[in-house]
C-alpha positions in Angstrom: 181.0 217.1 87.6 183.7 215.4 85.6 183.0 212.4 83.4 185.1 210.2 85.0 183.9 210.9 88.4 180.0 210.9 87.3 180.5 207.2 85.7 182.0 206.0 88.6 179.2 206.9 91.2 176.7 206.1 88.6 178.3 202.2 88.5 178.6 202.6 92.4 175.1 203.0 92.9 173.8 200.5 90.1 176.2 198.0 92.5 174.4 199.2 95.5 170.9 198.4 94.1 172.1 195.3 92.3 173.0 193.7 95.4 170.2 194.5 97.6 167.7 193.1 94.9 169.7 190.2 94.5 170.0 189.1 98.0 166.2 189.8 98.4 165.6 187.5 95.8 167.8 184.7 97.0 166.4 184.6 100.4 168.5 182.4 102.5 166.8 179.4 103.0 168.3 178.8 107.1 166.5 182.5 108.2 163.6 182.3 105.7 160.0 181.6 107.4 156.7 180.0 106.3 154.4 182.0 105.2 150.7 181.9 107.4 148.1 180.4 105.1 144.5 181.8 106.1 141.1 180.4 104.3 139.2 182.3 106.0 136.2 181.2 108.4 134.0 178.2 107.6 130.5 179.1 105.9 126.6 178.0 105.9 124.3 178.5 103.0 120.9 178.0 102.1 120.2 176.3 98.8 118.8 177.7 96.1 121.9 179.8 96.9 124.7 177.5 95.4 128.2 179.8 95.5 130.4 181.7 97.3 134.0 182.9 97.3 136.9 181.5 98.9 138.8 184.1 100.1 142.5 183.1 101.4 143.6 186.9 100.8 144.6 187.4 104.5 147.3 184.8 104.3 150.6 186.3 105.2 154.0 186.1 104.9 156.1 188.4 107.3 159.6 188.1 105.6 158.8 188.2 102.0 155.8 187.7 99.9 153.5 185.1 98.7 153.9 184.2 95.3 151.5 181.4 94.5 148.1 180.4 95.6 146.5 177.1 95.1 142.5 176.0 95.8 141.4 172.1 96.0 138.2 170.4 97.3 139.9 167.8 99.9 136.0 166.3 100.7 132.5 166.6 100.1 129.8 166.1 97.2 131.8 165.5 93.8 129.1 168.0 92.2 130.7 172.1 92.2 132.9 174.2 89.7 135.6 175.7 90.9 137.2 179.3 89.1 140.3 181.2 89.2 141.6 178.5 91.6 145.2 180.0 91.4 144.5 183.1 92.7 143.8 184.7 96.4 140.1 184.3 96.3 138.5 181.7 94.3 135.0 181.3 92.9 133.4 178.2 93.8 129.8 177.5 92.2 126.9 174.6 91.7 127.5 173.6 95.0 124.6 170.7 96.5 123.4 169.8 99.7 126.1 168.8 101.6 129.5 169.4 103.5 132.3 170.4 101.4 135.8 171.0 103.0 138.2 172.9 100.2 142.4 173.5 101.3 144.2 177.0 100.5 148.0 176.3 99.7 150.0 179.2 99.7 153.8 179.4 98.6 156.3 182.2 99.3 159.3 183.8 97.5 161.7 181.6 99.4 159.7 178.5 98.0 158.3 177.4 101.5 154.7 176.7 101.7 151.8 176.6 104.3 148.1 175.2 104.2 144.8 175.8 105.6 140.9 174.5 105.2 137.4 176.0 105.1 134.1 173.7 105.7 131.7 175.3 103.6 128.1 173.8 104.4 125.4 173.5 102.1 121.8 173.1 103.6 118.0 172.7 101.9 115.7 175.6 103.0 114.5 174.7 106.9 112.1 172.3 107.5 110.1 172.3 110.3 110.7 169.6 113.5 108.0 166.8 112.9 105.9 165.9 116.5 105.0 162.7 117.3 102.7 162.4 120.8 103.0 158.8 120.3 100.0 156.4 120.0 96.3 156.9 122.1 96.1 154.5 125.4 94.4 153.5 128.1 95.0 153.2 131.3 93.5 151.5 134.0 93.7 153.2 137.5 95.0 150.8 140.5 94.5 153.9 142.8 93.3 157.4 142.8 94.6 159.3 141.3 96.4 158.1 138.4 99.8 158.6 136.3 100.9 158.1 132.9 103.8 158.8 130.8 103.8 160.8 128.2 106.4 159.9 125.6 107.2 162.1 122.5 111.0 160.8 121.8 109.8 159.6 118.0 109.9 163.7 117.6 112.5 164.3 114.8 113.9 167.2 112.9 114.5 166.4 108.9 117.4 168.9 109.2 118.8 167.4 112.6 118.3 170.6 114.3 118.6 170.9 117.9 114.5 170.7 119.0 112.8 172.1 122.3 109.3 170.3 124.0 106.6 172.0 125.1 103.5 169.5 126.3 99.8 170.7 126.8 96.9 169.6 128.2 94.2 169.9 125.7 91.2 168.7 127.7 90.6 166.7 130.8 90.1 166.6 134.3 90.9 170.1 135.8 92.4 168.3 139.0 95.2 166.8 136.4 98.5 168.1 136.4 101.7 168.0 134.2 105.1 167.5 135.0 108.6 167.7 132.8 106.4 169.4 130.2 109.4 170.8 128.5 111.0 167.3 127.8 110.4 164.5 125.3 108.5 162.8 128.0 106.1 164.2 130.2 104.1 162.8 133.1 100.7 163.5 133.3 99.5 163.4 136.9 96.4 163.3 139.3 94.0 161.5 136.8 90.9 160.7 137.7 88.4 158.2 135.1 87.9 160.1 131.9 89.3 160.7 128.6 92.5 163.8 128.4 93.8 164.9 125.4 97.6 166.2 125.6 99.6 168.3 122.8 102.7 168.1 122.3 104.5 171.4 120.6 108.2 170.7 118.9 110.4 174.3 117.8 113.6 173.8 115.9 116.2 176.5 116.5 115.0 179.0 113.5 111.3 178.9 115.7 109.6 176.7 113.1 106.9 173.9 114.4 104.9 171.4 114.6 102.0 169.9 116.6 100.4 166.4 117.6 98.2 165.3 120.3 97.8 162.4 121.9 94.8 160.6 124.1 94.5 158.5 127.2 91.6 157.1 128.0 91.5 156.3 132.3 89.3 153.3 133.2 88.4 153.8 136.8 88.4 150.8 139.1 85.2 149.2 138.9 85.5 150.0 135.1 87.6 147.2 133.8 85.8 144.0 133.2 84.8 143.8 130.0 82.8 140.9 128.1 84.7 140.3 124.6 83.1 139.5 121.5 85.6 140.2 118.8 87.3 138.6 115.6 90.9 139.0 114.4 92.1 138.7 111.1 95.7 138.2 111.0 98.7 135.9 109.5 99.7 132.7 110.4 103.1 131.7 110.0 104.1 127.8 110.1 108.0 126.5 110.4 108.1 122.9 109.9 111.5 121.1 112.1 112.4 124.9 113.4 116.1 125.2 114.3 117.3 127.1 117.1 121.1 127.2 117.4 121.2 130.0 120.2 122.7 127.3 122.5 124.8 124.5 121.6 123.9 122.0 120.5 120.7 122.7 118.3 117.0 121.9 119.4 114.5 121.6 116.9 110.6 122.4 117.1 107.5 123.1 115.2 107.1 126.7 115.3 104.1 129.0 114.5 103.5 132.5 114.6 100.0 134.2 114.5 99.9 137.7 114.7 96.8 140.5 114.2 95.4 143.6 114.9 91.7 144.4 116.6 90.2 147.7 118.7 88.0 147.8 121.3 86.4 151.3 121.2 86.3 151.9 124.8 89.6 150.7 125.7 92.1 151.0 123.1 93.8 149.9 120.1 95.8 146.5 120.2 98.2 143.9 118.8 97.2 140.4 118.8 100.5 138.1 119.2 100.7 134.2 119.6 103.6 131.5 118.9 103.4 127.9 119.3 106.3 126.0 120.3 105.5 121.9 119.2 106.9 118.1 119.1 108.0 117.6 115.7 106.3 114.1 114.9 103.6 114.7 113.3 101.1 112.5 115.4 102.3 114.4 118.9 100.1 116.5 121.0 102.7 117.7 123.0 102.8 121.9 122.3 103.4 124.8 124.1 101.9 128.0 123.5 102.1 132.2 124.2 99.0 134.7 123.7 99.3 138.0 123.8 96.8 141.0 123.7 98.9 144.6 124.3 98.1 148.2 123.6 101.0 150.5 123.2 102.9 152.3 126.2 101.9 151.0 129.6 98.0 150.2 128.5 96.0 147.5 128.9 97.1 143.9 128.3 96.4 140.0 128.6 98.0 136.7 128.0 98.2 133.7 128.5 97.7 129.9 126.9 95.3 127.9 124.6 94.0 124.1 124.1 94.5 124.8 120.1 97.3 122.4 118.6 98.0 124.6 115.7 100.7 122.5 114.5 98.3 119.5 113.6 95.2 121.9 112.3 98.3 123.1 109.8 99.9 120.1 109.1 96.4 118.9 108.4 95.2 121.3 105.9 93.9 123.8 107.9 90.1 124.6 108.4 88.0 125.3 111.1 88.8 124.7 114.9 87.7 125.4 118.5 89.3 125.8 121.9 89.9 127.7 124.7 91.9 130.6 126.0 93.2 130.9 130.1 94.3 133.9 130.8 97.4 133.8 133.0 97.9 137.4 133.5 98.0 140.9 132.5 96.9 145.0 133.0 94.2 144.4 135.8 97.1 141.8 138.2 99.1 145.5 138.8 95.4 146.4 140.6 94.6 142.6 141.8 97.3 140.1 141.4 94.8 137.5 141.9 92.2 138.8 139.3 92.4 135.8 136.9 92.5 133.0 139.0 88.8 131.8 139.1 88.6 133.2 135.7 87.2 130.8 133.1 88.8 130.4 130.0 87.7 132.3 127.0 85.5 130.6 124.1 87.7 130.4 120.6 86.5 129.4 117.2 87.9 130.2 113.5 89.6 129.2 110.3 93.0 128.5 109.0 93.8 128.8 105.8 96.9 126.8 105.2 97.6 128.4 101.6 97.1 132.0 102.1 98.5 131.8 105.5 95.4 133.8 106.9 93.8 132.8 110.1 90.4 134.2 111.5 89.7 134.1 115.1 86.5 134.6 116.8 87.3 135.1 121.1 84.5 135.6 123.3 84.3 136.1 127.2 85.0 137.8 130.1 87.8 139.5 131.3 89.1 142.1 132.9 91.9 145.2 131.5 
């Protein structure tokens, strides 16, 4: 080939490839596209596992190439370390319990860029659901056979996992029955007078559990009257010229609150609560007063009023007094509305003692649950 001719295709050709690579790499900006940033699916680990990689390597751009990557954490704990943040797949370590939510930023030849996310959750090893039967009752029956709720809704799981019921009769009556035994609150049916113990079974969605029971004592009709003898120790509570704004204008009392706790073995477990609503002038007897005995759940119960001015034994000093307690209503009216009619008043005796804000009460009589 001559000289002349062999310099001339040889320039011809270095224009050819020239002008392709410089169009490539001045992409027109009206036809050039965004490039697809991908993060790559959202991730769970178990502590004491505390890294993983980010990996936005199947981002895309389908006219040209990506050029730049960029890693951030947009939310979550402040605690982690993040490596080689500039690159397709990043290192991200010392991660802590907790939701973190880092962005991929990728950036093309052309200079446009696109963004995407991935939730990485952090969780402690799995804990198993904790059961809660709820608190032993008694029930008294109106007919036979009896019913009772069975309530396990205090369940909980310490890692909020989803949790499934499963209720049991322990022992019992064979006649009993269950009902809605796979939800927080069963109903235990066809109970006749005795004692039933019930389990209830809570399973988190990895299968771990846990187990409590829960007892119901069932008084049968002609089981219920019951002679008290019994002291309560509780607090007593004394708000001098009381202002209650929940209507407009203001009224204004002497307010006292006594509250205690006491068990009778054969019945149940209860809460002793009284208030006193009284004249403010210190001479007054005018007062107005609330007892109540109640168990938990739908157990037994009793209230009604007392002959006590607590306001003046307080304002007084305290010490010992003495009264009475008429019992307006409670468990046994859902068997015999009239039930405490002719009922006389129980006997009441005890201490205040004004400094320590204790009070000791001493109730005897009958009564029925």
């Amino acid at each position: 080939m001559k000289p002349i001719l062999k310099v001339v295709i040889i320039a011809f050709s270095f224009w050819i490839v020239a002008g392709i690579s410089c169009k490539k790499s001045n992409k027109d900006p009206q036809s050039n596209r965004r490039p697809v940033a991908i993060a790559g699916p959202d991730e769970i680990i178990t502590l004491p596992a505390n890294s993983t990689n980010l990996d936005g390597a199947g981002s895309t751009d389908d006219d040209g190439k990506i050029v730049k990557w960029q890693w951030a954490k947009i939310s979550g704990p402040s605690i982690f370390i993040l490596k080689n943040a500039s690159t397709a797949i990043a290192e991200v370590t010392g991660l802590v319990e907790g939701a973190y939510q880092f962005q991929l930023v990728v950036t093309d030849d052309g200079g446009l860029s696109a963004a995407d996310t991935v939730r990485v959750q952090v969780k402690v090893s799995n804990r198993p659901p904790i059961a809660k039967a709820g608190a032993d009752f008694s029930l008294a029956l109106c007919t036979d056979p009896g019913v009772a709720t069975l309530n396990g809704k205090d369940s909980y799981d310490p890692d909020n996992d989803q949790m499934t019921y499963t209720w049991t009769k322990i022992s019992g009556a064979a006649s009993s029955t269950l009902s809605f035994a796979t939800t927080s609150a069963a109903k235990a049916e066809n109970l006749l007078a005795g004692q039933y113990v019930y389990e209830l079974k809570v399973t988190d969605i990895e299968g771990l559990s846990s187990k409590d029971t829960v007892v119901v004592n069932v008084l049968g009709r002609d089981a219920n009257e019951t002679n008290l003898d019994l002291v309560i120790d509780g607090s007593c509570i004394f708000q001098d010229n009381y202002a209650d704004c929940y209507y407009n204008p203001c009224s204004y009392y002497d307010y006292t609150i006594i509250e205690g706790k006491f068990s009778l073995p054969s019945i149940a477990s209860f809460d002793f609560w009284a208030s006193e609503y009284a004249d403010t002038a210190t001479i007054a007897d005018r007062h107005d007063s609330y007892w109540n005995f109640y168990s938990s759940g739908n157990g037994p119960s009793l209230y009604g009023n007392t002959t006590i001015n607590f306001k003046q034994l307080i304002q007084k000093g305290g010490g010992a007094f003495s009264g009475t307690f008429k019992i307006n209503g409670g468990s046994a009216t859902r068997c015999n509305k009239d039930i405490f009619i002719n009922l006389d008043p129980l006997a009441v005796t005890g201490t205040i003692d004004t400094a320590a804000k204790k009070i000791k009460l001493t109730i005897k009589g009958k009564t029925y649950f």
